[in-house]
C-alpha positions in Angstrom: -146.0 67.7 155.8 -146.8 67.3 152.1 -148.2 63.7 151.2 -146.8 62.0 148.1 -148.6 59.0 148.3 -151.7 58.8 150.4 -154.3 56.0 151.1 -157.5 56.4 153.0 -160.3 53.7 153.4 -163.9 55.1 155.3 -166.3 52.4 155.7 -170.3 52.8 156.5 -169.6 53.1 159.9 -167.2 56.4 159.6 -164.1 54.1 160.7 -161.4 55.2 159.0 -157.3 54.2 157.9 -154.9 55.7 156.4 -151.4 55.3 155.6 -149.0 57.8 153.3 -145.8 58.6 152.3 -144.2 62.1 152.7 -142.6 63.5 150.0 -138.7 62.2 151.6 -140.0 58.3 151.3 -140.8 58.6 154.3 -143.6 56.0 155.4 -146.5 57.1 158.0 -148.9 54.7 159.3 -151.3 52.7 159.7 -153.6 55.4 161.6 -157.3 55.3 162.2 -160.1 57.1 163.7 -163.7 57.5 163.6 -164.9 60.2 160.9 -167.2 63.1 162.4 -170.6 62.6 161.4 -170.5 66.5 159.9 -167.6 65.2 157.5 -169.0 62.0 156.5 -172.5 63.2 156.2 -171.0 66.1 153.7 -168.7 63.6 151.8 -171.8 60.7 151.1 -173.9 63.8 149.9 -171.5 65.0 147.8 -170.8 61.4 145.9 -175.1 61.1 146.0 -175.2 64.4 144.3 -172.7 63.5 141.7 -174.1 60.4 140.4 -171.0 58.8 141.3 -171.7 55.4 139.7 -172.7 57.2 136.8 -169.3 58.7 136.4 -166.6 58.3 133.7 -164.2 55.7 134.8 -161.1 58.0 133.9 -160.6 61.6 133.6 -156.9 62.9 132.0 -155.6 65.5 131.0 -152.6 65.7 127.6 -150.1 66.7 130.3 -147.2 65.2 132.6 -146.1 65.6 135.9 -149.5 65.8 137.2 -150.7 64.0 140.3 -153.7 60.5 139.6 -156.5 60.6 142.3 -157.9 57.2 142.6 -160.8 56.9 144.3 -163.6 54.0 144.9 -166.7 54.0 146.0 -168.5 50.9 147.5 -172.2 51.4 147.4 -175.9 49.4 146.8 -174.8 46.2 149.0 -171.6 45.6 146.7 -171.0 47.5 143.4 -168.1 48.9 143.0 -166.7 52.4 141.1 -163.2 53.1 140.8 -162.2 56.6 139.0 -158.9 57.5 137.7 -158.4 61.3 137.9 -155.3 62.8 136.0 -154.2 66.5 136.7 -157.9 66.6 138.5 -160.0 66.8 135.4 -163.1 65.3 137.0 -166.3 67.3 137.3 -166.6 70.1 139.8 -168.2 68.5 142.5 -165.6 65.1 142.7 -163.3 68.0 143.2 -165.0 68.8 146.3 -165.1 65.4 147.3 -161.2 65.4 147.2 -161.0 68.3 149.0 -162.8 67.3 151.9 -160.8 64.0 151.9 -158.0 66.0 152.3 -159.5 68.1 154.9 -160.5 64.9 156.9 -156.4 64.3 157.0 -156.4 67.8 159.3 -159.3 67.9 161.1 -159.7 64.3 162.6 -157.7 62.7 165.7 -155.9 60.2 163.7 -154.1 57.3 165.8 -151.3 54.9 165.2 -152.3 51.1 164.5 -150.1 49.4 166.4 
């Protein structure tokens, strides 16, 4: 089912919602779940590597019709980092993050809120 609009929150303790909308309008959600430690793990060492709060706050691309990744990071008792990503023009490894955030939309035992 392709996702045109997808929302994912993971907090400290791996719990994790979501909520999207398929490309027909089409609203799913709320569902949560608990994140395996193997995927969580991989995605905090990935945003450590990176630097994350050392980022740019926006990455674009002189195109159209490309998809925005937003993503925010809480971290250090409270900061907060919010990226804008246009047509994915972040650095390599914020690539990977997005990928396994997708992945984590597969692989996990996602339930209905209800």
């Amino acid at each position: 089912m392709s996702r045109a609009n997808s929302n994912m929150s993971i907090d400290s303790n791996r719990h994790a919602i979501r909520s999207y909308t398929t490309a027909n309008d089409e609203r799913v959600g709320p569902q949560d779940c608990t994140v395996d430690v193997g995927s969580y793990n991989k995605i905090i060492s990935e945003l450590n590597a990176l630097d994350f709060p050392n980022l740019k706050d926006s990455y674009t691309e002189n195109a159209t019709d490309c998809s925005t990744y937003i993503i925010t990071v809480t971290y250090d008792n409270g900061k907060v980092k919010t990226i804008n990503d246009y047509c994915r023009q972040g650095p390599k490894g914020l690539l990977a993050v997005y990928e396994d955030l997708f992945i984590l939309e597969s692989s996990q035992k996602w339930k209905e809120i209800k």
